[in-house]
N, C-alpha and C positions, 0 to 999 in steps of 0.2 A: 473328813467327818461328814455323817449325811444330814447330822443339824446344823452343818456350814451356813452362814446368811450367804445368801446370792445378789448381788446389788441388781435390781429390777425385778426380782422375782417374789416380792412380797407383797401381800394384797394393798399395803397403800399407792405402791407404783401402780399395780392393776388398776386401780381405780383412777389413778392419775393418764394415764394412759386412755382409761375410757373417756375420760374428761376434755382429753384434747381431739380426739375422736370427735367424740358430738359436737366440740366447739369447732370442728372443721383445719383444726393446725396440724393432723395426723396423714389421716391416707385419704384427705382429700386435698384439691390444691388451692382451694377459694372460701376463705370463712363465711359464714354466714355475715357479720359486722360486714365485712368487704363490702360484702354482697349488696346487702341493705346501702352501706356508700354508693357504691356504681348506678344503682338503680335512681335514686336519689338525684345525683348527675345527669345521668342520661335524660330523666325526665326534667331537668333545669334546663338542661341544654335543648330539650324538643322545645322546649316553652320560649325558650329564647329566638330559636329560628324561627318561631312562626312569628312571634309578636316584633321579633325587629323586619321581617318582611311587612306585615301592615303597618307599621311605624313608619318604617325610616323609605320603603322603596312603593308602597303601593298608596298609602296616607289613610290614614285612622277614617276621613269626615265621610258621612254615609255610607255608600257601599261600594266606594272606592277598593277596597280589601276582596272582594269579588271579583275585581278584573284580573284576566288573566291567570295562568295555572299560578298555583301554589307550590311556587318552586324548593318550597322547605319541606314540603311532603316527603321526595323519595329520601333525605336523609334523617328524619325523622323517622320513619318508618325502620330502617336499619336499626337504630335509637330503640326502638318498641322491641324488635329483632333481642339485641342485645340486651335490653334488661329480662327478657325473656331466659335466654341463656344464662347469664348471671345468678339468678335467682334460682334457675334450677342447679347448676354446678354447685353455688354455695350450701343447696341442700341436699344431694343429692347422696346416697350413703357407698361406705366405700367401695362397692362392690362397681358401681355405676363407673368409680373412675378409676379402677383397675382396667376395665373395658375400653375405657375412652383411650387411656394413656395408650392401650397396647394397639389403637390402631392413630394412633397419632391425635395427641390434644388441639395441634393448629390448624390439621388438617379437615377434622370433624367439625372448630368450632368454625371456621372459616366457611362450609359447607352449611353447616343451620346458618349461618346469618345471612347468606346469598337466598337460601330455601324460604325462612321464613320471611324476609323481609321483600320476597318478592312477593308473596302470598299477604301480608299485613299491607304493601301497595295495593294490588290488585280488590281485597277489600275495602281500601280508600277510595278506589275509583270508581267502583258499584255504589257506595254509597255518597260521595261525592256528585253524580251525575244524577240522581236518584233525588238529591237537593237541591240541582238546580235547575231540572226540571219538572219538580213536582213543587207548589208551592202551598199546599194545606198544610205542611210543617206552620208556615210562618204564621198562620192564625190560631195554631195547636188545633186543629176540628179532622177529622178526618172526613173522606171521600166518600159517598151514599154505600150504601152496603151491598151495591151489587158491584161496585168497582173495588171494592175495599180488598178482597183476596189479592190482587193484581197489584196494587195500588200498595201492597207490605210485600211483596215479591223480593224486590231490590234490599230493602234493609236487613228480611230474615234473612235473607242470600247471601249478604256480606257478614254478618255476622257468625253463620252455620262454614262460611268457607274460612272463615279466622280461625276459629275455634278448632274446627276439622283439622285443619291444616297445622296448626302449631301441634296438635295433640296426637299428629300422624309423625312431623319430624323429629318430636321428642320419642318419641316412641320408637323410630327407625335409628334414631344416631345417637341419642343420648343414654335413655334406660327406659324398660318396660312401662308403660305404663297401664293402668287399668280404665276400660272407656268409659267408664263415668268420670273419671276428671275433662269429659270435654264439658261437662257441665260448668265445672270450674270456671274456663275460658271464656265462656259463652254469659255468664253473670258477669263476669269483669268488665266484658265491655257492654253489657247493656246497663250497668250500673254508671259507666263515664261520662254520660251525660247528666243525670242527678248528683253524682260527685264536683262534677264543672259548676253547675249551677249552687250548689252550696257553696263552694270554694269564692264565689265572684259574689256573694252575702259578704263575706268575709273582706274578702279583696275586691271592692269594686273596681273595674275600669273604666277609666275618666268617667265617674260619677255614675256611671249604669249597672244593674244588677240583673239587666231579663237575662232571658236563656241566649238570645243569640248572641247575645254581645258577650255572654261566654265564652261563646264558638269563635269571636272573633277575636278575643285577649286570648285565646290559645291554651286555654286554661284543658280544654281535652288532651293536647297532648299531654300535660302535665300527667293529667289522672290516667289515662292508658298507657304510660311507661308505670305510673305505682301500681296498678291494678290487675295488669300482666302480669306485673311483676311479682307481685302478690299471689295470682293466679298460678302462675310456675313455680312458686317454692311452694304451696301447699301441694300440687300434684306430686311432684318428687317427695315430699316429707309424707304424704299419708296415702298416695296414691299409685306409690309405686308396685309393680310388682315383685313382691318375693320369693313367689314361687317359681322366679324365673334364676337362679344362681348369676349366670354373666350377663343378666340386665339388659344387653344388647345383643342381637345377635350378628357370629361375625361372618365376613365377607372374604 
């Protein structure tokens, strides 16, 4: 009969159907909820390695926490990597991970997280070096105005190669993107230090609230695993490109 009911073929199933779609249970492989968990994690976890390194191996008292590299950096960094990735998969629409799957999901994810987390180091380090040897941070004042171009070199630097750089890999390996979401990136992390310094209002450590004792409760990693992270699912979710059908191009 051609008025037969079809089990799946009625518009409540349609609708049900789109419903698992957006909520990410359909023909993607990472829900969004995951998503939000992981990210969550990953930045509990950056926050952890930094502050039990000034805790327990380098000592809270003055600026003890300054000697020696910061050996929670490079996996931290992977940390930032990853909820990077996270955030975009769990937003990413189906089309992104028809592409990804058909050229290998461990392959690709395995690839951005070597890519980007060498690139989120490498930003560490420019700005990193940039802190400890420039020290008109520590009175907040900046440098007379003929040194002052020079004297922001380092930070726009690290900031323009994060940005650049996660907005170039997502774009090569994951899905198209369009180049205004580097502005996306490029907020995220210039926002993590006012994030930091709010957060440590909130949560002071052992009794202090300035900005650098932010920097040294570890409270930045926290906020640039959520703030990435944050940054990579709005690029995917509004930023993607459409006009491009396989999202990725392939190899």
């Amino acid at each position: 009969m051609s008025g037969a009911f079809t089990p799946g073929s009625g518009p409540l199933s349609r609708l049900r159907e789109r419903v698992r779609e957006r909520a990410g249970l359909a023909s993607r492989g990472l829900s969004p909820a995951r998503g939000v968990v992981l990210v969550l994690l990953f930045g509990s976890v950056s926050l952890a390695l930094w502050r039990g390194e000034v805790e327990l191996i380098k000592g809270w008292a003055g600026l003890s926490w300054l000697n020696g590299y910061p050996k929670a950096a490079v996996p931290i960094c992977v940390l930032v990597a990853s909820s990077v990735l996270v955030a975009v998969l769990a937003a990413a629409p189906p089309a992104a991970w028809d592409a990804i799957r058909s050229r290998g999901v461990r392959r690709t994810c395995v690839s951005f997280l070597a890519i980007v987390g060498g690139i989120a180091w490498l930003s560490f380090e420019i700005a990193r070096r940039w802190l400890e040897t420039s020290h008109a941070w520590l009175m907040f004042s900046a440098p007379p105005l003929g040194t002052r171009i020079g004297w922001l070199i380092p930070p726009v630097g690290s900031v323009a190669l994060c940005a650049i750089g996660i907005f170039v890999t997502i774009d090569r390996l994951l899905l198209r993107l369009r180049p205004w979401s580097i502005a996306l990136f490029a907020a995220a992390l210039i926002v993590v230090m006012p994030a930091s310094w709010l957060l440590l209002q909130l949560i002071p450590a052992h009794g202090y609230t300035d900005e650098i004792h932010a920097i040294k409760a570890g409270y930045p990693m926290l906020c640039t695993n959520l703030l990435m992270g944050a940054a990579g699912a709005a690029a995917a979710r509004f930023a993607h490109r459409r006009d491009a059908p396989n999202e990725v191009r392939e190899r």
